[in-house]
C-alpha positions in Angstrom: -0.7 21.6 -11.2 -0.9 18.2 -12.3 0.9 16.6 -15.4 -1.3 15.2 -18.0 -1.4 12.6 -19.8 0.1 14.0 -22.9 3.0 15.7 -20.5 3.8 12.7 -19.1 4.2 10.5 -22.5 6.3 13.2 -23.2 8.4 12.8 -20.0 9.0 9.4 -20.3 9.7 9.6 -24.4 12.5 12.8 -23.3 14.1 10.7 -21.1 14.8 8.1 -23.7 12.2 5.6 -22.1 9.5 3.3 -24.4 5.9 4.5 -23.0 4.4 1.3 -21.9 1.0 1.5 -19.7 2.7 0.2 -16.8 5.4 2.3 -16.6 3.2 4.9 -17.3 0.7 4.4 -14.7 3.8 3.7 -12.1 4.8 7.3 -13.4 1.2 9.1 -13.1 0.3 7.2 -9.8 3.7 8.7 -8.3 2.9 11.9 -9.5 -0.2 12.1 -8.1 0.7 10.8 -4.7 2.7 12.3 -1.7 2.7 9.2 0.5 5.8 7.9 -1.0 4.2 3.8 -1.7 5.8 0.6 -1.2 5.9 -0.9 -4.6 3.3 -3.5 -2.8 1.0 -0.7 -2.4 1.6 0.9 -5.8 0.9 -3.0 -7.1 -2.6 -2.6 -5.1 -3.7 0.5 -6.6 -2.7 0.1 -10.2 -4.8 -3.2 -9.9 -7.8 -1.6 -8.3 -10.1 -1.5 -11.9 -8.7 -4.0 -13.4 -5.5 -6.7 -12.8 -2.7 -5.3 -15.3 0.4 -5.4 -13.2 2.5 -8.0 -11.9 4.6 -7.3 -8.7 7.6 -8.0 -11.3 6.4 -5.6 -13.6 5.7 -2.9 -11.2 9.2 -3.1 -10.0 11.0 -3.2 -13.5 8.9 0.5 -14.2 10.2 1.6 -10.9 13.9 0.4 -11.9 13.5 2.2 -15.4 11.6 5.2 -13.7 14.8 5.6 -11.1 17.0 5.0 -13.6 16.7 8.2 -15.8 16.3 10.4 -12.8 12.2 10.5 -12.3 11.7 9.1 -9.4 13.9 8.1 -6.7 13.8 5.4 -3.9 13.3 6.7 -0.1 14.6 4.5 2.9 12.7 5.7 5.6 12.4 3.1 7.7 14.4 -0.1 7.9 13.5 -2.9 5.2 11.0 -1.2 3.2 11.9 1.2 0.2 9.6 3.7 -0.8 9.2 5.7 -3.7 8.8 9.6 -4.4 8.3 11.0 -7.9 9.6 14.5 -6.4 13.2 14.4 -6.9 13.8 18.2 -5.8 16.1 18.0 -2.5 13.4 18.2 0.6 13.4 16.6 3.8 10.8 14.1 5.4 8.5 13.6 8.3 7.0 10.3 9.6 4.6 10.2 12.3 5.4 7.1 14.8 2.0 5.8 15.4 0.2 6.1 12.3 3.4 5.6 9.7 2.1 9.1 7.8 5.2 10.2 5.8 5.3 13.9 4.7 7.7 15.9 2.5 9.4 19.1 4.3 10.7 21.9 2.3 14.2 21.8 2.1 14.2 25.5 3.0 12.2 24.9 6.8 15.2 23.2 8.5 18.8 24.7 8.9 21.9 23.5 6.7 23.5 20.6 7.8 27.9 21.6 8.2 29.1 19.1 6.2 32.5 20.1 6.8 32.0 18.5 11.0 32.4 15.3 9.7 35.6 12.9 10.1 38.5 13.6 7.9 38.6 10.8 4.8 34.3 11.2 4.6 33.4 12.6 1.7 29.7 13.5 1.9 27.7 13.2 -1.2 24.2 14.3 -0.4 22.5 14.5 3.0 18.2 14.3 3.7 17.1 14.4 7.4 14.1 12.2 8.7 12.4 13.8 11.3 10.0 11.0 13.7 7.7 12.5 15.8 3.5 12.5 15.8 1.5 14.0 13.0 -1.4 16.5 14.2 -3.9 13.4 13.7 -2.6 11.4 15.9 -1.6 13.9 18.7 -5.0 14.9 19.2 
């Protein structure tokens, strides 16, 4: 069930940050989303009704957001960080022909051994990125 608004002032305040309406709309857009945006496409869409965020803006709420743990930046493809307001551990899927990313369970692929890796690598967390084709475009 989605947050609302009073429950996500109350995020941000419990995480020692000052509610602006940027960095709450960065907040409730992420929330609501599962596409994991660019901060260029999360500049679009909070701009949509009315222009209210700056590309600088946009990217100090990330910053602040990331900061105390509330949303965290993806890498799932070379150049471009996305963003994800779920920060359980889970896994990702992105289709190769339309650029659709999805979030997989953490629980629906096996554990990764750790332990194979070179001695003197000290692993600190681990996600896997699975490319293939989404149903959409298979068809």
């Amino acid at each position: 069930m989605p947050l609302t608004r009073e429950e996500i002032i109350q995020t941000l305040k419990e995480r020692g940050l000052r509610v602006t309406p940027q960095r709450y709309g960065v907040y409730a857009n992420l929330l609501q989303r599962r596409d994991h945006p660019s901060a260029e496409q999360l500049l679009f869409d909070l701009n949509q009704a009315a222009p209210t965020s700056s590309q600088a803006t946009v990217y100090s709420s990330l910053k602040a957001l990331q900061s105390v743990g509330l949303i965290r930046e993806v890498l799932l493809e070379e150049g471009v960080c996305r963003y994800d307001a779920n920060v359980e551990p889970h896994h990702h899927f992105c289709c190769r022909q339309c650029g659709a990313i999805e979030d997989v369970d953490w629980e629906e692929l096996p554990a990764v051994d750790l332990g194979k890796l070179r001695p003197g690598l000290k692993a600190e967390r681990y996600e896997i990125t699975v490319h293939g084709v989404c149903e959409n475009c298979a068809d």
